[in-house]
PQR file with spaces between the fields and no chain letter, atoms N, CA, C, O and H, PARSE charges and radii, in Angstrom:
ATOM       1  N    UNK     1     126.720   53.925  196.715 -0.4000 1.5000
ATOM       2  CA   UNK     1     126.036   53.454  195.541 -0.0000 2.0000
ATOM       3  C    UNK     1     126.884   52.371  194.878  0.5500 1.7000
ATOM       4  O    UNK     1     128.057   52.398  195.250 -0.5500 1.4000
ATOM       5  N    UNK     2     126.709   51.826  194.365 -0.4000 1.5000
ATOM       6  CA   UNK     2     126.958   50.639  193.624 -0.0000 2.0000
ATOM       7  C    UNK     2     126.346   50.307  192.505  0.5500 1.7000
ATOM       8  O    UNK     2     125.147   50.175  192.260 -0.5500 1.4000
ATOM       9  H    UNK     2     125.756   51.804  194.062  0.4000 1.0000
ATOM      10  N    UNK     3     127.515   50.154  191.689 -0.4000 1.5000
ATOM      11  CA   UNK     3     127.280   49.894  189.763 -0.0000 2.0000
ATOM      12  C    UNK     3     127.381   48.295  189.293  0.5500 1.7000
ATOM      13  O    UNK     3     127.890   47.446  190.025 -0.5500 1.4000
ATOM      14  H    UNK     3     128.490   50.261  191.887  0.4000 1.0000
ATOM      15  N    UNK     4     127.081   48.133  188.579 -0.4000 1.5000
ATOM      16  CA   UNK     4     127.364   46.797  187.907 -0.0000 2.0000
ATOM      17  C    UNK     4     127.487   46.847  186.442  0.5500 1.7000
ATOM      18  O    UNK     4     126.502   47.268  185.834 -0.5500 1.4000
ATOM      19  H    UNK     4     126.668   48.823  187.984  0.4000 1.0000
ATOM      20  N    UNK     5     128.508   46.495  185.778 -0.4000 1.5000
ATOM      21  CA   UNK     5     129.087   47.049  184.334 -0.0000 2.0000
ATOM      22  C    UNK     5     128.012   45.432  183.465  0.5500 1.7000
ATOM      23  O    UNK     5     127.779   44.290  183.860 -0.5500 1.4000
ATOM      24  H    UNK     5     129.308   46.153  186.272  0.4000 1.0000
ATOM      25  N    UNK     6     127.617   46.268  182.093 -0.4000 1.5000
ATOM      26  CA   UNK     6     126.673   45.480  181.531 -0.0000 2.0000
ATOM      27  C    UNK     6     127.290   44.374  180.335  0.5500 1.7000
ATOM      28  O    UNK     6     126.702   43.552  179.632 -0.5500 1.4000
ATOM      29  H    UNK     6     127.807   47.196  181.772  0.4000 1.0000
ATOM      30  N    UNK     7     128.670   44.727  180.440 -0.4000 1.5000
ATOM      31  CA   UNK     7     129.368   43.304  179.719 -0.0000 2.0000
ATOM      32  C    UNK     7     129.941   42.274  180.834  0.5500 1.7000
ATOM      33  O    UNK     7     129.486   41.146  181.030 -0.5500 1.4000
ATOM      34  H    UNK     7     129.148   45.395  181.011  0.4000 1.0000
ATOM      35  N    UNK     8     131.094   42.910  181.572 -0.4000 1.5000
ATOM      36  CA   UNK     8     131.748   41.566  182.423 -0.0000 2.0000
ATOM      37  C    UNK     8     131.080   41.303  183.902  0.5500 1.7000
ATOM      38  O    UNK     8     131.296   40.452  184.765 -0.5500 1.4000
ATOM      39  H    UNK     8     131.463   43.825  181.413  0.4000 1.0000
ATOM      40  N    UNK     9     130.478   42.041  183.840 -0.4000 1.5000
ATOM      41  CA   UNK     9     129.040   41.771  185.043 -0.0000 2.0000
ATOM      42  C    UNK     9     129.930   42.638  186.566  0.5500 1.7000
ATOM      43  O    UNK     9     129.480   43.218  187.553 -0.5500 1.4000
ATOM      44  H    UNK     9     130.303   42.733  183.139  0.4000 1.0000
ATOM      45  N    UNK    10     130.873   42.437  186.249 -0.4000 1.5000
ATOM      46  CA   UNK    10     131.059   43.001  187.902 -0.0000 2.0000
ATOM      47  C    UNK    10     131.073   44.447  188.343  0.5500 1.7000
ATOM      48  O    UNK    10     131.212   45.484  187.695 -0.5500 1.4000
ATOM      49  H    UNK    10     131.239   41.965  185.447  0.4000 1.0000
ATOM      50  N    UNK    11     130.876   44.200  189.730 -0.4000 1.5000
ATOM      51  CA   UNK    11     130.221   45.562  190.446 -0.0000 2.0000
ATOM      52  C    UNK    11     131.236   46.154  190.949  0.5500 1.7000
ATOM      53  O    UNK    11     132.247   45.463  191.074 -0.5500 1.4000
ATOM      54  H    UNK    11     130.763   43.357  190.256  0.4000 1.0000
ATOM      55  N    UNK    12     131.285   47.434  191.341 -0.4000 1.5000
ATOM      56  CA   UNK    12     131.932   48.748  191.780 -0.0000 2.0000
ATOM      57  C    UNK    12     131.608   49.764  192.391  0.5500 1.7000
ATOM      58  O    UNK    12     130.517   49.972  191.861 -0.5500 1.4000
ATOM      59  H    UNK    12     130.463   47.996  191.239  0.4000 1.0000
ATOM      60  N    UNK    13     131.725   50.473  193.035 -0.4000 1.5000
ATOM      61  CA   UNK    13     131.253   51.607  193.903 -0.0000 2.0000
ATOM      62  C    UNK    13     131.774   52.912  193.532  0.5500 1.7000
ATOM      63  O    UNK    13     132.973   53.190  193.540 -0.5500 1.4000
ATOM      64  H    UNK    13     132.612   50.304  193.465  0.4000 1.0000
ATOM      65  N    UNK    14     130.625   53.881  193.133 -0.4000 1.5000
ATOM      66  CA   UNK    14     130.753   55.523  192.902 -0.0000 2.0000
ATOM      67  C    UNK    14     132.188   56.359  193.082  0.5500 1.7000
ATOM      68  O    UNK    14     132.519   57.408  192.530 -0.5500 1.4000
ATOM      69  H    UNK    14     129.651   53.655  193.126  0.4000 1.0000
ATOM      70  N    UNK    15     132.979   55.484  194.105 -0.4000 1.5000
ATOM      71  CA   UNK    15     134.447   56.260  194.263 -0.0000 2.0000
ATOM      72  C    UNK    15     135.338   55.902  192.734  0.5500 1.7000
ATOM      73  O    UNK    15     135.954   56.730  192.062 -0.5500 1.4000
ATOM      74  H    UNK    15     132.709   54.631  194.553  0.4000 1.0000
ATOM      75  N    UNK    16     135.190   54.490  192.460 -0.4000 1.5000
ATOM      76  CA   UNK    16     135.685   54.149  191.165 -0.0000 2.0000
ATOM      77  C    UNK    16     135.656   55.033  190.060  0.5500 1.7000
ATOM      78  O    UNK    16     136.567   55.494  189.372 -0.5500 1.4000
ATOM      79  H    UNK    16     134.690   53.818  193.006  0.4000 1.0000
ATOM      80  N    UNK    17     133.713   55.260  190.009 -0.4000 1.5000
ATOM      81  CA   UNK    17     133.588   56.616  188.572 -0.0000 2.0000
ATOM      82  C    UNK    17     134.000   57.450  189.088  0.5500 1.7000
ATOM      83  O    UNK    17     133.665   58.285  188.248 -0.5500 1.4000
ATOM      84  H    UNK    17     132.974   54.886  190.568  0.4000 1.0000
ATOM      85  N    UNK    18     134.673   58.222  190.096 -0.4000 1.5000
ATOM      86  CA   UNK    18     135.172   58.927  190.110 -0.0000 2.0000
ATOM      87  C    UNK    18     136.723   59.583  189.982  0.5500 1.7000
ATOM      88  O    UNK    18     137.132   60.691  190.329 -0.5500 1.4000
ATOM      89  H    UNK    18     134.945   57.543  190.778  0.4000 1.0000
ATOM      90  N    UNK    19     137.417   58.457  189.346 -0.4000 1.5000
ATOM      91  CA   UNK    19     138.399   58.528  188.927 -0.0000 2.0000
ATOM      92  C    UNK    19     138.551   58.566  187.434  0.5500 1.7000
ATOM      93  O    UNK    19     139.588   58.863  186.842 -0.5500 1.4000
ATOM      94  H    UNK    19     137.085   57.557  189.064  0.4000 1.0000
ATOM      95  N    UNK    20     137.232   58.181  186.810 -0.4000 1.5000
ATOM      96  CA   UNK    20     137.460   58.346  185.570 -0.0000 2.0000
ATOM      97  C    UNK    20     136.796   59.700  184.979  0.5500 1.7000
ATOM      98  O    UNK    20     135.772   60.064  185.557 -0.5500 1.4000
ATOM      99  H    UNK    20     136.389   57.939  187.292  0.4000 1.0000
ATOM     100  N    UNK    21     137.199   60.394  184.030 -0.4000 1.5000
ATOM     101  CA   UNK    21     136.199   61.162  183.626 -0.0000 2.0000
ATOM     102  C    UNK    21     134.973   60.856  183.017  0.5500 1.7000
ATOM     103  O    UNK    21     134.114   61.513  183.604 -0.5500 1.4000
ATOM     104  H    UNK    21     138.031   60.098  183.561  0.4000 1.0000
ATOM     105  N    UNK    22     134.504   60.219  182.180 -0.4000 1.5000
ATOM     106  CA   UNK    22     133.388   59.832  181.884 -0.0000 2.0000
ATOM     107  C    UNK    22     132.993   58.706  182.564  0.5500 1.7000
ATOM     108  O    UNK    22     133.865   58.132  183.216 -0.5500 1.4000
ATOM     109  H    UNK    22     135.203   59.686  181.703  0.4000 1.0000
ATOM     110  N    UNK    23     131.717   58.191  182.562 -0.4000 1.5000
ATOM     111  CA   UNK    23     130.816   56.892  182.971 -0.0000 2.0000
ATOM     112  C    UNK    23     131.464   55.953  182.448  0.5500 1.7000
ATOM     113  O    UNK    23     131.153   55.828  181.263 -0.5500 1.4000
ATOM     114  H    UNK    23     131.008   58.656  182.032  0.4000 1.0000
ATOM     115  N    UNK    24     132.102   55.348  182.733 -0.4000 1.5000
ATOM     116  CA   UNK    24     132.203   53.493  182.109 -0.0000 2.0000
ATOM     117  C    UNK    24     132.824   52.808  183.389  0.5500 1.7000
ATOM     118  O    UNK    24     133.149   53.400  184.419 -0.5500 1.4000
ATOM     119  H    UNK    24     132.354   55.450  183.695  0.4000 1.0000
ATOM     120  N    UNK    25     132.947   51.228  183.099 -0.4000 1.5000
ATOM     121  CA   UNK    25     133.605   50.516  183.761 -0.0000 2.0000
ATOM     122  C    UNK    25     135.066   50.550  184.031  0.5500 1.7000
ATOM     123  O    UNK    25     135.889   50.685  183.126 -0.5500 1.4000
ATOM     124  H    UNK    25     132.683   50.748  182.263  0.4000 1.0000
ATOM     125  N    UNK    26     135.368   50.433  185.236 -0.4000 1.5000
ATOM     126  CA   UNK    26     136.474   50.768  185.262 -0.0000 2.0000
ATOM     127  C    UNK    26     137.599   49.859  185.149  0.5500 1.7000
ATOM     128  O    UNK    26     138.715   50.168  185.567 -0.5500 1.4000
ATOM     129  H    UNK    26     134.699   50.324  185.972  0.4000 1.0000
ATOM     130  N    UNK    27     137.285   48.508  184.476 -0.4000 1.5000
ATOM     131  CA   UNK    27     137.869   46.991  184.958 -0.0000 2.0000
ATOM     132  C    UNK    27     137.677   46.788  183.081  0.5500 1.7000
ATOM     133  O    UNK    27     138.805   46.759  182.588 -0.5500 1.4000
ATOM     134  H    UNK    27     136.378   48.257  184.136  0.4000 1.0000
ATOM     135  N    UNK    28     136.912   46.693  182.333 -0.4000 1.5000
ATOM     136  CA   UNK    28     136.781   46.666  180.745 -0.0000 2.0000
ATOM     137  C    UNK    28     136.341   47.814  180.037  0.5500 1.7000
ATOM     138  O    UNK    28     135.920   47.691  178.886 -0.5500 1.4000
ATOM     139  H    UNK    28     135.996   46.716  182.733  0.4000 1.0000
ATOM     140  N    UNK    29     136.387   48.797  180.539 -0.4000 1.5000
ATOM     141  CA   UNK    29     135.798   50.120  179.593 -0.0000 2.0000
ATOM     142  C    UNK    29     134.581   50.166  179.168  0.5500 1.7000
ATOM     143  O    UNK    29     134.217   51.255  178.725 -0.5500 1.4000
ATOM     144  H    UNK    29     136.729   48.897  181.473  0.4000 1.0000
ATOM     145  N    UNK    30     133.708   49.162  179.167 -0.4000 1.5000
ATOM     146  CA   UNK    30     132.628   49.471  178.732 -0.0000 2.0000
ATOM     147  C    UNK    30     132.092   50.622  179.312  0.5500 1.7000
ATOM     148  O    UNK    30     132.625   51.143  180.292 -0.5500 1.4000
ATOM     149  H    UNK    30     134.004   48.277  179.526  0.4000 1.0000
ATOM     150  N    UNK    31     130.650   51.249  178.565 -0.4000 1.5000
ATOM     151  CA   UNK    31     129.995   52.431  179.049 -0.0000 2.0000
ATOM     152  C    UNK    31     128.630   52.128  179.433  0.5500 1.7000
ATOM     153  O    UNK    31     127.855   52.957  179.910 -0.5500 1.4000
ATOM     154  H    UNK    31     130.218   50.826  177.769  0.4000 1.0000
ATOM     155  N    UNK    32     128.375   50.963  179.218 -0.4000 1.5000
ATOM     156  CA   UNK    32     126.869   50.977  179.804 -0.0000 2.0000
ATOM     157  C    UNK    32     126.982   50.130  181.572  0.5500 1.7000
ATOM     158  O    UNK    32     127.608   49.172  182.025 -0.5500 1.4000
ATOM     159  H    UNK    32     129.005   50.290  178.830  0.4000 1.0000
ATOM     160  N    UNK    33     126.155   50.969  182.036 -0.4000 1.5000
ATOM     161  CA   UNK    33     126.749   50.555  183.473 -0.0000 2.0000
ATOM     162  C    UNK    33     125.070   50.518  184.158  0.5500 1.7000
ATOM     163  O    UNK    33     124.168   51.230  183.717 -0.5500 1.4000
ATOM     164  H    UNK    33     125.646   51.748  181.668  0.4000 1.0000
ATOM     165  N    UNK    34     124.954   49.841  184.952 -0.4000 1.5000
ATOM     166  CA   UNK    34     123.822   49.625  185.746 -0.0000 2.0000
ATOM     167  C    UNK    34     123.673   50.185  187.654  0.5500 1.7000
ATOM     168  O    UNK    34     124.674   49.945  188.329 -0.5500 1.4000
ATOM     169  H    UNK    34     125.687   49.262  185.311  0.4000 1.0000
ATOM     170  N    UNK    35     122.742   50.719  188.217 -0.4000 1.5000
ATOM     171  CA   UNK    35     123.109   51.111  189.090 -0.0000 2.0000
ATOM     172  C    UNK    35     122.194   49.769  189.659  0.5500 1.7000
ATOM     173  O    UNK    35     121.270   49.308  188.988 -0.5500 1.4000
ATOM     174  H    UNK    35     121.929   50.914  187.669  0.4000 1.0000
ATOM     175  N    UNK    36     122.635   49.151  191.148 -0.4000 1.5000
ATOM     176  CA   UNK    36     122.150   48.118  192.039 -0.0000 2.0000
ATOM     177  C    UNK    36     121.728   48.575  192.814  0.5500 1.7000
ATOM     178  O    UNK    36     122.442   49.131  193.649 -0.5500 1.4000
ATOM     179  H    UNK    36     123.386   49.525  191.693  0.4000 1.0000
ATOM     180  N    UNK    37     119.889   48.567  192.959 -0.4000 1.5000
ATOM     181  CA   UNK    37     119.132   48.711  193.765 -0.0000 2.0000
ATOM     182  C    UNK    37     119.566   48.074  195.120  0.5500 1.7000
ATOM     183  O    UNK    37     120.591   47.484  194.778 -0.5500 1.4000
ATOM     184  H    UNK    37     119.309   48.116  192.280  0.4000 1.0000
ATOM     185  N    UNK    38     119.417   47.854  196.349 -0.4000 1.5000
ATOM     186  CA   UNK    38     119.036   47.763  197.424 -0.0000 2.0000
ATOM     187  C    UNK    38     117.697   46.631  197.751  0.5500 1.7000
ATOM     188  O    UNK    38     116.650   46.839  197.139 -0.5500 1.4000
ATOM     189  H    UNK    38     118.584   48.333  196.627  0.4000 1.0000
ATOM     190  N    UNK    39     117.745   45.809  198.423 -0.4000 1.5000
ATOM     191  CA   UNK    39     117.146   44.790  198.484 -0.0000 2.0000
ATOM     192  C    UNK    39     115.848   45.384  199.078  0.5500 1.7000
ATOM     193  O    UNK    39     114.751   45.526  198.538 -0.5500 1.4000
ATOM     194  H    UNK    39     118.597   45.640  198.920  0.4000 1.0000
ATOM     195  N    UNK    40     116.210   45.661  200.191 -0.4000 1.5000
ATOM     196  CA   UNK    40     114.831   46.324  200.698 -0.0000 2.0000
ATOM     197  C    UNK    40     113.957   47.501  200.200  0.5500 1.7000
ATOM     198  O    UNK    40     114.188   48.543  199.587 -0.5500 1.4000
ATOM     199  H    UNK    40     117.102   45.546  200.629  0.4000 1.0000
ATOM     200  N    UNK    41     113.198   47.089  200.556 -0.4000 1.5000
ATOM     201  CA   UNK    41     111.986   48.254  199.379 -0.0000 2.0000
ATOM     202  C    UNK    41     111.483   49.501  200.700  0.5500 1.7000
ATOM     203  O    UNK    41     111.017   49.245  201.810 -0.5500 1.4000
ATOM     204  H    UNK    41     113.011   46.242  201.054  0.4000 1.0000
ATOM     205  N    UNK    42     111.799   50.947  200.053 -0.4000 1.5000
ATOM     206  CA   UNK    42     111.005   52.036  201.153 -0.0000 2.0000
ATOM     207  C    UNK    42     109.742   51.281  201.341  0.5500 1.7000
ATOM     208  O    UNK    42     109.178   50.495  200.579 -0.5500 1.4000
ATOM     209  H    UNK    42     112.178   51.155  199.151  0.4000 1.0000
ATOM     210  N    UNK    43     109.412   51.716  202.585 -0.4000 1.5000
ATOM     211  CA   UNK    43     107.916   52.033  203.075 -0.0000 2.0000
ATOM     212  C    UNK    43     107.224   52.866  203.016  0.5500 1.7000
ATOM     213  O    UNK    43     107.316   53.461  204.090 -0.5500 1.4000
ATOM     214  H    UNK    43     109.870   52.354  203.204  0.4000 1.0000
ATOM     215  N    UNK    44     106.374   53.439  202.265 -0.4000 1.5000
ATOM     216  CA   UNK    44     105.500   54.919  202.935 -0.0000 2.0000
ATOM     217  C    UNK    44     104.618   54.609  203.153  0.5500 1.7000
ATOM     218  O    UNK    44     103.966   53.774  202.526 -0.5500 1.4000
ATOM     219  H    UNK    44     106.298   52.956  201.392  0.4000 1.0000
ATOM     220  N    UNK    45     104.085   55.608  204.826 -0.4000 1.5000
ATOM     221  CA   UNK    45     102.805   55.256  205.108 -0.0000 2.0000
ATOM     222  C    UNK    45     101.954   56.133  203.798  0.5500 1.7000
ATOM     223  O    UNK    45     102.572   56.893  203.051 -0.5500 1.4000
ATOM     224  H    UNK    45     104.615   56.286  205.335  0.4000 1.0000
ATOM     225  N    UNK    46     100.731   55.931  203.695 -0.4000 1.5000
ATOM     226  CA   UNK    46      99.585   56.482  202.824 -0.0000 2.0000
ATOM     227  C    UNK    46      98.959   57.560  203.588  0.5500 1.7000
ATOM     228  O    UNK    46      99.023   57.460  204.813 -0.5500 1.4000
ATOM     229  H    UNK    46     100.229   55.314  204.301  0.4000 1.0000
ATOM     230  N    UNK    47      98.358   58.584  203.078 -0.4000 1.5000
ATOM     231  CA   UNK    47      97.935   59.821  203.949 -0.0000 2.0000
ATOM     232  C    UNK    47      96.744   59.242  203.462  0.5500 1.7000
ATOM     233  O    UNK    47      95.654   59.733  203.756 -0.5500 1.4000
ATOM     234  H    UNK    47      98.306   58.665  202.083  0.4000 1.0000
């Protein structure tokens, strides 16, 4: 998974929050953090 922090823009990966105890960035502290979708979109077939 992959984050992207909502002040200095840059991204990070789930091992990072896991060094901190709470949610924030791990590069400026901020706490609002964004998770980065995946380019490609699922498929489901339709029943």
């Amino acid at each position: 998974m992959t984050y992207k922090c909502g002040r200095c823009g840059k991204t990070f990966e789930m091992e990072d929050l896991k060094l901190i105890p709470s949610i924030m960035c791990p590069f400026c502290g901020y706490r609002v953090v964004y998770k980065i979708r995946p380019p490609i979109a699922k498929k489901v077939k339709a029943v």
